[in-house]
N, C-alpha and C positions, 0 to 999 in steps of 0.2 A: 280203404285204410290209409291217413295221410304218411306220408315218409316221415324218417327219422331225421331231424339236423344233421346225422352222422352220415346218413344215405344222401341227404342233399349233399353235405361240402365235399362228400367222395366224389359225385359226378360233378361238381363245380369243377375239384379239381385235376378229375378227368379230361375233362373236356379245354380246360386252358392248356394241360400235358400236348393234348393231340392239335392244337391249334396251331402249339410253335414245332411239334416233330409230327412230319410226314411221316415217318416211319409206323407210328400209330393209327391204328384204323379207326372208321368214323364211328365219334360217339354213339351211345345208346340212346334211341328217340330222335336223332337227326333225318329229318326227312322235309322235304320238297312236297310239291303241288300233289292233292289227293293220293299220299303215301307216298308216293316213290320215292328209291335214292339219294339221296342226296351227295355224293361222296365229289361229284363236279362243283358245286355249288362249296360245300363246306372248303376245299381245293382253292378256290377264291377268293374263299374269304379269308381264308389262312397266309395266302398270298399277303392279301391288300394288308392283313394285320402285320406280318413279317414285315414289310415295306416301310410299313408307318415307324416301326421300332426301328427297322437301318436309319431311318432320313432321323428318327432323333438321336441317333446315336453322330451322323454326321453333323448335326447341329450343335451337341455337346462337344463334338472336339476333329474341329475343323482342322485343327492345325496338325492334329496324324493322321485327319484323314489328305491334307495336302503334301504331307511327309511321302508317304504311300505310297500317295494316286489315288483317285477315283476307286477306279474300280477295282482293285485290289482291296478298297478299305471296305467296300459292301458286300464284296465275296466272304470276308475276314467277319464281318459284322452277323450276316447269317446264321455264323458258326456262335459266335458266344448269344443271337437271341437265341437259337436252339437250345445251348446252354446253361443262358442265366434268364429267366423270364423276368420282368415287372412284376416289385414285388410291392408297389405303390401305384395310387391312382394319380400322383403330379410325375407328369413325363418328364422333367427335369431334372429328377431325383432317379432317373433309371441311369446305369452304366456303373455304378458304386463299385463292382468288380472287374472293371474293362481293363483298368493297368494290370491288374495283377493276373489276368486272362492274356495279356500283352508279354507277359515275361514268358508266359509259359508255351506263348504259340510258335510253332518251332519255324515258319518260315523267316519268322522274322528273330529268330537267335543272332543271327550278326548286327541289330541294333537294336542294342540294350537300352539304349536313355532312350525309347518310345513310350514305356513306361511311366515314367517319371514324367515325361510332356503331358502325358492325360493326365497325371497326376495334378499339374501344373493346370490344366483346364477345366479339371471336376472344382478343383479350389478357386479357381476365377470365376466358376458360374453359381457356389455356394457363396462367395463373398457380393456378387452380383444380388443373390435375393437374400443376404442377411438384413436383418432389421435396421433401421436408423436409428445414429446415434450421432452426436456431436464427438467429434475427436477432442483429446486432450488439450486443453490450452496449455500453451508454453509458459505463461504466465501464472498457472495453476503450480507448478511443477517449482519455477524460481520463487512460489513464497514460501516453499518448504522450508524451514530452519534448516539449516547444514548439520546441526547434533543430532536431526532428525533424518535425516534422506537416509541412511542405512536400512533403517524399519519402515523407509514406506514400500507398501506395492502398489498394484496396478491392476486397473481394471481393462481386462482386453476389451479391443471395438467389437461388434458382433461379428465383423467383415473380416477380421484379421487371419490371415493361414500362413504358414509357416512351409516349405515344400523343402527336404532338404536331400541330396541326392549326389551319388558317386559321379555322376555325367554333367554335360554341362547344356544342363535341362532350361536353363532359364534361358541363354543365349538362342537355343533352339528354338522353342517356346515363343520370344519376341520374335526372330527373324520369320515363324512360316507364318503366324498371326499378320506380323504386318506384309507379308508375301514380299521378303527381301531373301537374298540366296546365302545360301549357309556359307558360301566361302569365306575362311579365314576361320572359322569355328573349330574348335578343336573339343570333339565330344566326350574325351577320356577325361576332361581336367574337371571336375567337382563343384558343384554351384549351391549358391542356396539361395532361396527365392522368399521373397516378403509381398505378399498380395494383400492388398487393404482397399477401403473403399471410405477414403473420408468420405467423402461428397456424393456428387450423381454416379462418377465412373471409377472404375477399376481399374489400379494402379498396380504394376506389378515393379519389384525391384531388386535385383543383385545384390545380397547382401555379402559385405567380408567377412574375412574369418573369423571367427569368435560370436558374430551379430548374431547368427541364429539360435545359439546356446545359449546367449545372455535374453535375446528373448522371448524363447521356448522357456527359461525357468519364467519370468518372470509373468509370461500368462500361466503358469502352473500356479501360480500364488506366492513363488518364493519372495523375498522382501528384496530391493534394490541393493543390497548390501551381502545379501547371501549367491545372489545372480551373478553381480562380481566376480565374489572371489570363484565361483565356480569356475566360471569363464575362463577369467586369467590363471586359475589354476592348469588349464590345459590350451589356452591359447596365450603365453607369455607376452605374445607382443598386442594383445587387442586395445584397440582403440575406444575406448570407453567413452569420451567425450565423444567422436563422433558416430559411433551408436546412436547416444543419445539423441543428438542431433535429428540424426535418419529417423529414429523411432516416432519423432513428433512434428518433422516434416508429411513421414508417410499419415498418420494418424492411427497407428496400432492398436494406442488406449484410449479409450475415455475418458479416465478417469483416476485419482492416485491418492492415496489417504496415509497418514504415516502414523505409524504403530498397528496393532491387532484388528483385525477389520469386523464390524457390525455386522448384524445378520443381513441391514440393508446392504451393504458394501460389499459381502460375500458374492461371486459372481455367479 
């Protein structure tokens, strides 16, 4: 009698359960040469699978596992594959709950902006494989009529992430990336980080105060004129002209249309 889809994806997802926790005994039907046991063999290959998940988890975010140490970060790393299994087949795309598995793992309560580094690292390696796009030309932007720039928006780049964070995530972030020493860093002070990808490489940047609000609304869709006043409503001194500036140096948008945006237009 063939099984049910519902019997199959039960021991599918059986068997992936016991592959990342030892604690679970060997699957049902797991067996070695002419019958025997297999609980050595499956042991192995649970190993060699755990392994491959640490080493990608050290390749997405080098720079906590350099914060760390070595081997503190793959001791650390065992515990959330045990935790959070792959829940996709592009290896790239695993660790999506590392920061926030990082806030809560108590060894490391006395450094809090760890968090926010991975944070800082999932967003450089999803701006690494976003789609190409030409960034905004500046000369796009200056034929806007001035009656009009209030009601234009902006089309975000595919690369662009925003990281914004009570520590001083981005200074961290650059210095273990390019393996310079934290000295002079001071981790209480508040950063907000601008990751973008005009071109081939990935650009990360310090933004001031006001810059992540003004352009957090305005990848939300808000229009250049409602982004503003938000902004300066709660950061009274922000610098709007060199916002700007920053936003089409880095290559944020694409793209900016002034008035109601077309279904094409729509991001």
């Amino acid at each position: 009698m063939p099984r049910s889809d519902t019997s199959t994806a039960g021991e599918q997802h059986y068997f992936g359960a016991a592959l990342l926790n030892p604690d679970l005994p060997l699957p049902e039907g797991i067996v070695g040469p002419h019958g025997k046991k297999a609980q050595k063999r499956f042991a192995v290959y649970r190993n060699n699978v755990t392994v491959s998940l640490v080493n990608a988890l050290a390749d997405i975010f080098p720079a906590v596992q350099r914060l760390v140490c070595e081997g503190f970060f793959r001791d650390m790393a065992r515990f959330y594959v045990a935790k959070e299994p792959p829940v996709s087949a592009v290896i790239f795309e695993y660790g999506g709950g590392f920061a926030t598995f990082l806030e809560d793992f108590e060894p490391l309560s006395r450094y809090p902006y760890l968090a926010d580094v991975a944070r800082m690292e999932k967003a450089w390696l999803a701006a690494f494989h976003a789609a190409d796009a030409p960034p905004l030309p500046p000369d796009t932007l200056a034929a806007i009529p001035a009656e009009q720039l209030a009601d234009t928006r902006f089309t975000p780049h595919p690369a662009t992430r925003i990281i914004r964070s009570r520590f001083a995530a981005v200074s961290i972030f650059s210095a273990s990336r390019e393996q310079r020493p934290l000295d002079g860093i001071r981790p209480a002070i508040a950063e907000d980080g601008l990751i973008t990808r005009p071109f081939d490489a990935v650009e990360v940047r310090q933004l001031p105060p006001g810059a992540a609000s003004f352009l957090s609304a305005l990848i939300a869709g808000k229009t250049f004129g409602e982004a503003a006043g938000l902004t300066m409503t709660g950061y009274p001194d922000f610098d709007l002209p060199a916002a700007i500036s920053a936003m089409l140096e880095a290559g944020a948008f694409s793209d900016c249309f002034a008035g109601q945006p077309t279904t094409e237009q729509t991001p």
